[in-house]
C-alpha positions in Angstrom: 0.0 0.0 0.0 1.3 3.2 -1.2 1.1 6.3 1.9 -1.5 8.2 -0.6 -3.6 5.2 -0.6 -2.9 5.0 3.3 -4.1 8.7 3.5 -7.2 8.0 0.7 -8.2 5.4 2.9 -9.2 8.3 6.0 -11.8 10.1 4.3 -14.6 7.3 5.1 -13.7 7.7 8.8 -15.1 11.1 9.8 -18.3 10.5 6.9 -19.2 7.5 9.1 -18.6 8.7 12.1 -21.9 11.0 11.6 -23.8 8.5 10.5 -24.3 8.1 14.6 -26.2 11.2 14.1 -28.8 9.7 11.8 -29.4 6.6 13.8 -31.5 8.1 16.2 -33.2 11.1 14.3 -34.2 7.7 12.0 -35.5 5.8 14.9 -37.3 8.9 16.4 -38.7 9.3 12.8 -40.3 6.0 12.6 -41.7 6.3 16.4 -43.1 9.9 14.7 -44.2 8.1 12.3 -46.3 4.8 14.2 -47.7 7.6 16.2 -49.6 9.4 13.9 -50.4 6.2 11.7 -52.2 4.6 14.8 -53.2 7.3 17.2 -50.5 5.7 19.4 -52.9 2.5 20.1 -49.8 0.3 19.1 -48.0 1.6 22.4 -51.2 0.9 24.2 -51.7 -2.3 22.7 -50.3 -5.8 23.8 -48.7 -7.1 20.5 -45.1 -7.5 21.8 -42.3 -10.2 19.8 -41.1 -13.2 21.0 -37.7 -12.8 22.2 -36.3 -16.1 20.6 -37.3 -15.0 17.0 -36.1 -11.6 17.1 -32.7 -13.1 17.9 -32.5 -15.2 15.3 -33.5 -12.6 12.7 -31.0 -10.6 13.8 -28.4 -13.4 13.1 -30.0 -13.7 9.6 -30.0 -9.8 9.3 -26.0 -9.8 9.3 -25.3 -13.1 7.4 -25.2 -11.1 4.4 -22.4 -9.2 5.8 -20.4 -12.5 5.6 -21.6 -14.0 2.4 -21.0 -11.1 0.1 -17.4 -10.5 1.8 -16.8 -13.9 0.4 -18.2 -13.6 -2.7 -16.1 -10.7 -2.9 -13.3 -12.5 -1.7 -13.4 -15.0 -4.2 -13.4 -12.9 -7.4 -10.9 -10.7 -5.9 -8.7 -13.7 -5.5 -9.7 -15.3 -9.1 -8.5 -11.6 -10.3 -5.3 -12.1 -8.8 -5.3 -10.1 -5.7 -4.8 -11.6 -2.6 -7.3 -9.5 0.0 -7.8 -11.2 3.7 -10.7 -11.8 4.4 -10.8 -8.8 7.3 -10.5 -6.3 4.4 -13.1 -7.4 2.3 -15.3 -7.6 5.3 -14.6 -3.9 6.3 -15.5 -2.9 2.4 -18.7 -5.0 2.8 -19.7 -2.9 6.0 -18.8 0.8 4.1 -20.7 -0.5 1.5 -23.6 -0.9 3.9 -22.8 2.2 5.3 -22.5 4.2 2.0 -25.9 2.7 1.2 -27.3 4.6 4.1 -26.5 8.0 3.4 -26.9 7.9 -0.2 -30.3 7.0 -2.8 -31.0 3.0 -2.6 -30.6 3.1 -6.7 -26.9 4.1 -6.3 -26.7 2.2 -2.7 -23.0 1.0 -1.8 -22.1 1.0 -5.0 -20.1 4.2 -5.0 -18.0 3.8 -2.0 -17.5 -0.2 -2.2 -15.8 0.9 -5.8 -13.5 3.7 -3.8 -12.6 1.4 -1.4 -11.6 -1.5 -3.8 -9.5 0.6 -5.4 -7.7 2.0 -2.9 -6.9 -1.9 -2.0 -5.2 -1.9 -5.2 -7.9 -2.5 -8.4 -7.8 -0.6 -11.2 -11.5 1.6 -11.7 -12.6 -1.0 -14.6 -11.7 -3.8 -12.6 -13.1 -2.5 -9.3 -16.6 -1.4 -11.2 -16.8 -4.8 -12.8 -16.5 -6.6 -9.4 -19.4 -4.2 -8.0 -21.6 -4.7 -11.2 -21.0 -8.5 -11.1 -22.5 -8.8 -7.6 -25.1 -7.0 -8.5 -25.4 -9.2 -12.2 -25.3 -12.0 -9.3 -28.2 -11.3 -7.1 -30.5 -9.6 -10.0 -30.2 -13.6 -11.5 -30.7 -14.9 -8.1 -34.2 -12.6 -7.9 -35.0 -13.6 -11.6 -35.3 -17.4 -10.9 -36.5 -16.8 -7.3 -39.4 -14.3 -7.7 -41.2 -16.4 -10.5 -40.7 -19.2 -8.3 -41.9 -18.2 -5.0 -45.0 -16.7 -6.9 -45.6 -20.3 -8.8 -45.3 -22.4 -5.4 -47.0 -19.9 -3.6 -50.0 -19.7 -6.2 -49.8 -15.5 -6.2 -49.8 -14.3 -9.7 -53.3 -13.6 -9.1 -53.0 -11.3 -6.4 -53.8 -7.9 -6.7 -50.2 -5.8 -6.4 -48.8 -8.2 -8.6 -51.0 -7.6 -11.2 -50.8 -4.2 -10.6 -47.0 -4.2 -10.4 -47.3 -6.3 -13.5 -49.5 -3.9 -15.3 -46.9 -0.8 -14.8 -44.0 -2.7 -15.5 -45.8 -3.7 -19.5 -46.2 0.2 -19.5 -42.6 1.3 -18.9 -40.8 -1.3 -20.2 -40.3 0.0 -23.5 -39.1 3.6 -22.8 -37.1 2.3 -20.0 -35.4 -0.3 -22.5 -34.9 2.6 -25.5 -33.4 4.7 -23.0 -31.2 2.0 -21.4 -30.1 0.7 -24.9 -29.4 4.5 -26.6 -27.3 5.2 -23.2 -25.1 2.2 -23.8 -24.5 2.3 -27.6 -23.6 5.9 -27.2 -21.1 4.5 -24.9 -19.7 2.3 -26.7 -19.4 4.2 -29.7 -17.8 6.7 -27.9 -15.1 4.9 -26.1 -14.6 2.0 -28.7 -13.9 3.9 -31.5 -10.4 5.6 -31.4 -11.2 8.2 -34.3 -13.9 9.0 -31.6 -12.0 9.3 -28.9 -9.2 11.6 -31.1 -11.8 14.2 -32.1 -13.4 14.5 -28.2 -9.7 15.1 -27.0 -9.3 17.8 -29.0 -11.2 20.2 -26.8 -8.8 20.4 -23.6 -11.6 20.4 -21.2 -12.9 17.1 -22.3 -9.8 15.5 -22.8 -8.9 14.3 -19.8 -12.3 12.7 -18.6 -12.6 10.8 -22.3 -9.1 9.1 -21.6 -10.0 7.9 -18.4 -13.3 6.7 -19.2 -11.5 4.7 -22.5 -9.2 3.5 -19.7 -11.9 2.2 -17.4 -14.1 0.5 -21.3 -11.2 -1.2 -21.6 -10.6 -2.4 -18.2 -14.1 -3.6 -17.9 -14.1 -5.3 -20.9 -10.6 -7.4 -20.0 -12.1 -8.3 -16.2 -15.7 -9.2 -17.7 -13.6 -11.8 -20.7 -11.6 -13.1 -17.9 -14.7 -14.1 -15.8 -16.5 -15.3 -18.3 -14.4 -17.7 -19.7 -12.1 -18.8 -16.7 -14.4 -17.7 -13.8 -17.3 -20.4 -14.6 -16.4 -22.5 -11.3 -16.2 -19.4 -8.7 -19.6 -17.9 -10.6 -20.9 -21.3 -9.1 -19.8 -21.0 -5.7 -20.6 -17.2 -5.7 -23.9 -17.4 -7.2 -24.8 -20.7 -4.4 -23.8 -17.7 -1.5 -26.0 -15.8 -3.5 -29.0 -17.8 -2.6 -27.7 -18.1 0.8 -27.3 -14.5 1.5 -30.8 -13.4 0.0 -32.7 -16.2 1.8 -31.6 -15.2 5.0 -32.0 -11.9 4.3 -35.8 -12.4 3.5 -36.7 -14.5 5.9 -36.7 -11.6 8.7 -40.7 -10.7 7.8 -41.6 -14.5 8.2 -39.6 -14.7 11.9 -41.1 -11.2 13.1 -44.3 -13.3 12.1 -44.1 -16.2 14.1 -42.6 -13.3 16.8 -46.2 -12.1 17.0 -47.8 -15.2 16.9 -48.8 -14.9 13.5 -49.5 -17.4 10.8 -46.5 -16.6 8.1 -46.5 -17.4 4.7 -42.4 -17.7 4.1 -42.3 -18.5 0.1 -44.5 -15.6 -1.0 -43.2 -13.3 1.2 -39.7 -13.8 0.0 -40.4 -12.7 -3.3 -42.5 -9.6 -1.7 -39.0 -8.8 -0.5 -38.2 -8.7 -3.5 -40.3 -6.2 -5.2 -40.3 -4.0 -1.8 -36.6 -3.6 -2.2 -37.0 -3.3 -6.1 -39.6 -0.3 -5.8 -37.3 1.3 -3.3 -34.5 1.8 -5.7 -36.9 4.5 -7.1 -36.8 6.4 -4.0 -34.7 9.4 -3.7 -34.0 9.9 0.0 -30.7 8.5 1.4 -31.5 4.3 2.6 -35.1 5.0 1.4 -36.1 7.0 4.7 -40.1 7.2 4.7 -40.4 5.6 1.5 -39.1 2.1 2.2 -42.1 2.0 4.9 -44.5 3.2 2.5 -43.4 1.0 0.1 -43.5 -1.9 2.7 -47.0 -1.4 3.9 -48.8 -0.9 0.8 -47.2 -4.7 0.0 -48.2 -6.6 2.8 -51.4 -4.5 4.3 -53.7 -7.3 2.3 -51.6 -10.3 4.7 -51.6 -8.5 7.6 -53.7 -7.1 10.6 -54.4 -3.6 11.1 -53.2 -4.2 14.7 -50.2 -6.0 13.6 -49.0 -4.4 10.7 -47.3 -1.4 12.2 -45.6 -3.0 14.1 -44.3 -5.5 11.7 -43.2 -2.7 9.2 -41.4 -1.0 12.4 -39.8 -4.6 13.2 -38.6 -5.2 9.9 -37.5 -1.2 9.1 -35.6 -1.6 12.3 -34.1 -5.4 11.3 -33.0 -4.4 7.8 -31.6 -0.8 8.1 -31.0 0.8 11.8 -29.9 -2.2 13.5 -27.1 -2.6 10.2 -26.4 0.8 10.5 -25.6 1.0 14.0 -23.8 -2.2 14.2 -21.3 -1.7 11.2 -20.8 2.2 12.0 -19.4 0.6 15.2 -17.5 -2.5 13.4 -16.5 0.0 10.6 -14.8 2.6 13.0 -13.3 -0.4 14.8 -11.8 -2.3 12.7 -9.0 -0.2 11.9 -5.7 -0.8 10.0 -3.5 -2.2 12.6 -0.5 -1.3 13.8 1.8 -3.6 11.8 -0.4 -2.7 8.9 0.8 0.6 9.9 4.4 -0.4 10.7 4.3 -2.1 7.0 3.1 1.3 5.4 5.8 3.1 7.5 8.3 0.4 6.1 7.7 0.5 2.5 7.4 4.5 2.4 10.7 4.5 4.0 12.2 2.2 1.2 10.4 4.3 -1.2 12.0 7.4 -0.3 15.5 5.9 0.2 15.5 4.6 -3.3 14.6 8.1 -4.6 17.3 9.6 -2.3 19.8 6.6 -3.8 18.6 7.4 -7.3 18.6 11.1 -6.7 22.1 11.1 -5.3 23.4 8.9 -8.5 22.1 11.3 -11.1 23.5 14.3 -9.1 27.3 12.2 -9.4 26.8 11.4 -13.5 25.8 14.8 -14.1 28.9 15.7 -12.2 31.0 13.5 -13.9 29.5 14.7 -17.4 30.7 18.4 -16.1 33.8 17.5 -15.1 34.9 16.1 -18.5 
C-alpha cells in the first residue's frame, strides 16, 4: 500500500462517524411516524415479539455481511489479488454504510468501488467486481421471484398484477433509453477516431481518456470471468441464494414473533419487489419511503393491529440495527498497527531509493561536467 492510498483510505472515517447522528433522528422518525399512523394504540396495545425469534432474525440480518465479503473474496482472489478476508469484510460494512446515506438506486455502489481501489484495483476492474454482484443477485431474484410466486400460487393477487400492469407500460421507454445510453457509450469509447476528435477540446480530454481507460478495463475483467471464472460464478452465485434467503426471511420470523401465521415462500419474493420499488426512491437508505413502500405490499396479509408493528420490526431489522452495528465495526476495525508499521516500512524504502537514485544522477551529471 502506497502512503496516498494509506491517506485515501481516512476520508470514510469522519463521513461515518456522523452516521451516529442519523441513527437516532431515524428511529425517532419511525416512532413519529407509528404515532400518527395509529393514534398511538400500538404503544397501548399488547402485541409485543417473542424474544427467541427476534434473535434469530438478527443473526439472519448480518449473514449477508459474511456472504458477500466472500463472494467478494473469491473474485478478488480469481483476479489475482490476494485480500484477507478482514478487508473485504470492512469494504462490505462501508458498502452498507455508504448505502445509508446515499439513494437505494446508487446504494454502496459508490463507496465499495473507492474502497476497492484503494486496495489496489484498477477503476474498470473495481466497477466490474461491483456490477457482477449486483449481475449476481438480480439472476438470483430472476429465478427466485417467478418461483416463490408459482409455489406460492400468487400471480393472481392484486399488487402483482398491478405491479405487472406498470411494469408492461414502462418497459419499452425504459429499454430505449437504457439501450441508446449504452450504444452511445460504446461508440464513444470504442472507436479511437472518436476518442481523437473529443480530446481535442482540452476540457474534455482528460475525462474521455479515463473513461476509454476504465471500457477497456471492464471489458478485460468481464472476458476473464466469463471464460475462466465459470467454477467461482458457481460457488458465488450458491452464496447468493444463501445471502438473500436469509435476508428475506426476517418478515416471516417477526411473524411467528407475533404469533402470526407466516406465509415464508411468497413473502420472499414480496422482499423482493419491496426492495425493487425502493431503488426509485430518492432519500438516502429509502427513509419514509421504504415503509411506504412496505406497507402498501403486505397490508392485504396482515392485521391492522399488527401491521405497524411488523413494518417498524422489519425497518428496524433491515436498516437501523445494520447501520448501528457496522458504524461501530467500521470505525473499529481499523488498519492495525503492523499494517501501519508495514506502510511506514515500505514509504521509507520508497523514499530511500529516490534519495539513492537522486544522489546517483547528481554524481553522472557531475561527472558529465567535469569532463
Amino acid at each position: 500500500m502506497e502512503p496516498t492510498q494509506s491517506r485515501k483510505a481516512s476520508w470514510l472515517d469522519p463521513l461515518f462517524k456522523k452516521l451516529f447522528f442519523l441513527i437516532p433522528l431515524g428511529v425517532i422518525g419511525n416512532v413519529v411516524a407509528v404515532l400518527i399512523a395509529t393514534d398511538g394504540s400500538l404503544f397501548r396495545s399488547e402485541v409485543h415479539y417473542a424474544s427467541g425469534y427476534i434473535i434469530i432474525a438478527m443473526l439472519l440480518s448480518i449473514t449477508p455481511w459474511f456472504t458477500g465479503s466472500l463472494r467478494l473474496l473469491l473474485w478478488s482472489r480469481f483476479l489475482g489479488n490476494r485480500l484477507r478476508y478482514r478487508e473485504v469484510f470492512r469494504i462490505a460494512l462501508g458498502a452498507e454504510l455508504g448505502a445509508a446515506i446515499s439513494p437505494p438506486l446508487i446504494g454502496g455502489t459508490a463507496v465499495k468501488t473507492c474502497m476497492l481501489m484503494q486496495k489496489g484495483f484498477s477503476g474498470g476492474t473495481a466497477l466490474s467486481l461491483t456490477a457482477l454482484e449486483s449481475m449476481e443477485d438480480g439472476l438470483f431474484f430472476l429465478i427466485m421471484v417467478p418461483l416463490a410466486l408459482t409455489l406460492s400460487s400468487s400471480w393472481d393477487l392484486p399488487v402483482i398484477q398491478g405491479l405487472l400492469s406498470g411494469i408492461r407500460h414502462a418497459s419499452p421507454r425504459m429499454f430505449l433509453l437504457g439501450s441508446g445510453i449504452v450504444c452511445s457509450a460504446v461508440l464513444v469509447l470504442a472507436q479511437p477516431h472518436c476518442r481523437s476528435v473529443l480530446k481535442r477540446f482540452p476540457p474534455a480530454a482528460r475525462p474521455i481518456s479515463l473513461l476509454g481507460s476504465v471500457y477497456h478495463n471492464v471489458i478485460q475483467t468481464w472476458s476473464t470471468i466469463f471464460f475462466k471464472g465459470k467454477s467461482v460464478f458457481v460457488l458465488t452465485f450458491a452464496l447468493t441464494a444463501v445471502q438473500w434467503i436469509c435476508r428475506y426471511s426476517i418478515i416471516s420470523l417477526l411473524l411467528m414473533g407475533l404469533g402470526l401465521p407466516a406465509r415464508p415462500v411468497l413473502y420472499m419474493a414480496l422482499q423482493v419487489l419491496v426492495f425493487a420499488l425502493m431503488s426509485f426512491i430518492p432519500t438516502p437508505g429509502g427513509a419514509g419511503g421504504a415503509e411506504a413502500v412496505f406497507y402498501l405490499f403486505y397490508r392485504p396479509f396482515l392485521t391492522a393491529d399488527s401491521i405497524v408493528a411488523v413494518t417498524m420490526g422489519w425497518r428496524f431489522l433491515t436498516f437501523y440495527f445494520l447501520l448501528l452495528l457496522a458504524a461501530v465495526l467500521f470505525l473499529f476495525m481499523k488498519g492495525t498497527k503492523q499494517e501501519s508499521l508495514s506502510v511506514i516500512t515500505k514509504t521509507g524504502s520508497m523514499r530511500q531509493s529516490r534519495q539513492c537514485t537522486a544522489l546517483l544522477n547528481l554524481k553522472d551529471n557531475k561527472n558529465r561536467e567535469l569532463l
